[in-house]
C-alpha positions as CSV (number, residue, x, y, z in Angstrom):
1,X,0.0,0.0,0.0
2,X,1.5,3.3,-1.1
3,X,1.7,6.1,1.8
4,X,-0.6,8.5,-0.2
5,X,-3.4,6.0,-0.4
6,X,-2.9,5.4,3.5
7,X,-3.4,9.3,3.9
8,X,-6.5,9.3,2.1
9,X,-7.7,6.5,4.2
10,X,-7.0,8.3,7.5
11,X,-8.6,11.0,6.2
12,X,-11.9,9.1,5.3
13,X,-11.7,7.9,9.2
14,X,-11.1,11.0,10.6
15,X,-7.2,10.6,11.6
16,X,-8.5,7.4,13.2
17,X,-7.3,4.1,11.3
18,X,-8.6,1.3,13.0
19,X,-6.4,-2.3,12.7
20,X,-7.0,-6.2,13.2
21,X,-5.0,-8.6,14.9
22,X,-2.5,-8.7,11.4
23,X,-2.2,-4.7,11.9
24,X,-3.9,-4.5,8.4
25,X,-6.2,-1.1,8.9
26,X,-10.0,-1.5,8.3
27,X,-12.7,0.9,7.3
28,X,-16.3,0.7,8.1
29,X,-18.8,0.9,5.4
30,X,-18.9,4.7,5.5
31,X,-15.7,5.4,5.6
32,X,-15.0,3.0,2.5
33,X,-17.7,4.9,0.8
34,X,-15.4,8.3,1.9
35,X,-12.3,6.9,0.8
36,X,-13.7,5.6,-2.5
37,X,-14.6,9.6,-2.7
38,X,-11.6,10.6,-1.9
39,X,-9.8,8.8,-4.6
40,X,-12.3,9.9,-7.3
41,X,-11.8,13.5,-6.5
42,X,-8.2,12.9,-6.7
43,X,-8.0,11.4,-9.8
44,X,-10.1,13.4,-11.6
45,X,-7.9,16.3,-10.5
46,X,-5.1,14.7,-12.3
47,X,-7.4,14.3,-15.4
48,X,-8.3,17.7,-15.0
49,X,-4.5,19.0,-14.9
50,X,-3.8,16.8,-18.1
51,X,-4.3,19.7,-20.3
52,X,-5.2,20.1,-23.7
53,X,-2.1,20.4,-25.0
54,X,-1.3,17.3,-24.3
55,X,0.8,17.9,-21.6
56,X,0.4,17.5,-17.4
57,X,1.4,19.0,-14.7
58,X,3.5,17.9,-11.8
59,X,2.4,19.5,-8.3
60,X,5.6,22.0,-8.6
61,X,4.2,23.3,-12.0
62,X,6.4,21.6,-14.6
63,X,4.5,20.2,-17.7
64,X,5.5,17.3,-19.5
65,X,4.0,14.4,-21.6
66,X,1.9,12.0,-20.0
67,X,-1.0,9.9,-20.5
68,X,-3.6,10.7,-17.6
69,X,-3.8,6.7,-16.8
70,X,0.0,6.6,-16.2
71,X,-0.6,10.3,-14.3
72,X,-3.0,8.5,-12.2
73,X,-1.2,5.7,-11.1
74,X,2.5,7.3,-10.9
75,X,0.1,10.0,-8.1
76,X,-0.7,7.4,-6.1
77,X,1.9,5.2,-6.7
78,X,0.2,2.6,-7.8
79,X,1.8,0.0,-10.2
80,X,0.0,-2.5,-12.9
């Protein structure tokens, strides 16, 4: 699990991960439904800085080629 998809979690409990026995954190129905939000929101802002140039943006302004899908996943750090 990459740290900025454990921040969004935390956020969708409120700061207040909870963790079973294998110190895996959980999230109760709403807060799944919040984190699922979260994530959305997140990712369309990444498809919304993919401009129509062609190009994206990177948090400190610089703009360089990129397909949103790769965008997205490099964010979050996600791999296929």
């Amino acid at each position: 699990m990459t740290e900025r998809i454990k921040e969004l979690a935390q956020q969708a409990a409120d700061g207040m991960l909870s963790y079973d026995a294998e110190g895996e954190w959980r999230l109760n129905q709403k807060e799944a439904e919040k984190f699922a939000l979260l994530i959305v929101r997140e990712c369309a802002k990444i498809g919304e800085d993919y401009g129509d140039d062609g190009l994206s943006s990177d948090p400190e302004g610089n703009r360089y080629p990129l397909n949103a899908g790769i965008a997205i996943r490099k964010h979050l750090g996600v791999e296929e």
